[in-house]
C-alpha positions as CSV (number, residue, x, y, z in Angstrom):
1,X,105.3,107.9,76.1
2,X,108.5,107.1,77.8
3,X,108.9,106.2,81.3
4,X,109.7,108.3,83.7
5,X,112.3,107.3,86.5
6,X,113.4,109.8,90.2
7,X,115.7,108.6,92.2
8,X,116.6,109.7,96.2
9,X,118.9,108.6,97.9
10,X,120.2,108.7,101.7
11,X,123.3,106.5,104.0
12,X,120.6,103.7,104.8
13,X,117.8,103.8,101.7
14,X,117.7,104.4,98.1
15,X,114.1,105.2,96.4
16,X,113.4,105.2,93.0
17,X,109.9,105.7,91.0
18,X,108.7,106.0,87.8
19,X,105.7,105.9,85.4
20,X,105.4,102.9,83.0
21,X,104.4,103.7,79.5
22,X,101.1,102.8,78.6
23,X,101.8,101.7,75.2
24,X,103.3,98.6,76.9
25,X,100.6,96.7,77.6
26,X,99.8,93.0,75.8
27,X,97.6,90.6,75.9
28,X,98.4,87.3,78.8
29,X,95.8,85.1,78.4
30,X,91.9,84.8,77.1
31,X,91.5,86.9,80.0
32,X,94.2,89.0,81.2
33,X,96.8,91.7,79.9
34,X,100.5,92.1,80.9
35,X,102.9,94.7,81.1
36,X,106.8,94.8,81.3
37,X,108.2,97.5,83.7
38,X,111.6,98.4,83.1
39,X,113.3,99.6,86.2
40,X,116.9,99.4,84.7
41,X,117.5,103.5,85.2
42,X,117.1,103.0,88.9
43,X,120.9,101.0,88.8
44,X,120.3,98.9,91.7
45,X,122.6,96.0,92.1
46,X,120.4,93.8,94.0
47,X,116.6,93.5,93.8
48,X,114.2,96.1,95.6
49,X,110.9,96.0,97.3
50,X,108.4,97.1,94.3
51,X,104.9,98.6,94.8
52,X,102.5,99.8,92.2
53,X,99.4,101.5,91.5
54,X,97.2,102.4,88.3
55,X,97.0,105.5,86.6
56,X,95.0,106.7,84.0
57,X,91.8,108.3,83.1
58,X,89.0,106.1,83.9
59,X,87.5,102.6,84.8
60,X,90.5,101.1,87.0
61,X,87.7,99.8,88.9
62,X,87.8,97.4,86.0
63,X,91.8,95.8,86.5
64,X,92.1,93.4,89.1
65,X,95.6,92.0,90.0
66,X,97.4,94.8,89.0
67,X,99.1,95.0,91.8
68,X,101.3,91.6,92.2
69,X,105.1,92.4,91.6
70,X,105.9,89.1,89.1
71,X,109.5,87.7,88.6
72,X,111.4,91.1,90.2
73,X,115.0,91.8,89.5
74,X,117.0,94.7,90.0
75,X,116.5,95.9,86.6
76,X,112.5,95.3,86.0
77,X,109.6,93.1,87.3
78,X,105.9,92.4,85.8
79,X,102.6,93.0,85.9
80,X,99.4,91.2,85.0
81,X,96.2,92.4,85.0
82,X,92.5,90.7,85.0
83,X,89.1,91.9,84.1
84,X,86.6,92.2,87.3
85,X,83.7,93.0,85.0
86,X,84.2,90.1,82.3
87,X,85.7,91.1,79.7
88,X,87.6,89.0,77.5
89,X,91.5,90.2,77.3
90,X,90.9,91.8,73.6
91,X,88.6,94.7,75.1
92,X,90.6,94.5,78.2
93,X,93.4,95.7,76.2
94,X,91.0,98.2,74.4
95,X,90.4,99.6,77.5
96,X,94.2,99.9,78.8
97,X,94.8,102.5,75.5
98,X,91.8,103.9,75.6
99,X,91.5,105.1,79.3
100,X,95.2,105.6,79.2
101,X,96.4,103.1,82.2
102,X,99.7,103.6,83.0
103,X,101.9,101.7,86.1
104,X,102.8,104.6,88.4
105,X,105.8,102.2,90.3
106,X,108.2,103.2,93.3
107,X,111.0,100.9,94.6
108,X,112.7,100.9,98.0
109,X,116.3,99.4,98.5
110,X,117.4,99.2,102.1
């Protein structure tokens, strides 16, 4: 699944969003999983207010942390995600391709 990127713009604020693919999630640490969000379509020269949220088909209630923009630029930032429920990183990540989570992101540049 490739990610999908809009883009709006007006004199005083530029919006872009987009949908991570889901195939990009890896494993962090013995408990968490990671994922890269690429953010390079949205051609912003300097660095933008990110905000996330999951998508997917079931269990976000599961991912904790999620939402914590990590080392943004103007061409991507990261996510990290932990399990609230105790599982170890490996079914973590078995859950992430099996339920389909995806990083549904928008950015505002002022």
């Amino acid at each position: 699944m490739n990610q999908m990127v809009a883009t709006v713009s007006n004199q005083s604020t530029t919006l872009c969003e987009g949908i991570s693919s889901r195939n990009l999630w890896g494993i962090f640490n013995t408990a968490g999983i990671t994922m890269p969000v690429d953010t390079s379509s949205c051609n912003f020269n300097v660095t933008p207010l990110y905000f996330v949220s999951l998508g997917g088909t079931d269990r976000h209630w599961t991912l904790g942390g999620y939402t914590a923009i990590y080392a943004p630029t103007n061409r991507s930032f990261q996510v990290y995600g932990r399990s609230l429920s105790g599982q170890n990183n490996t079914l973590l990540l078995a859950d992430a391709y099996t339920y389909k989570w995806d990083i549904n992101w928008f950015a505002i540049l002022k």
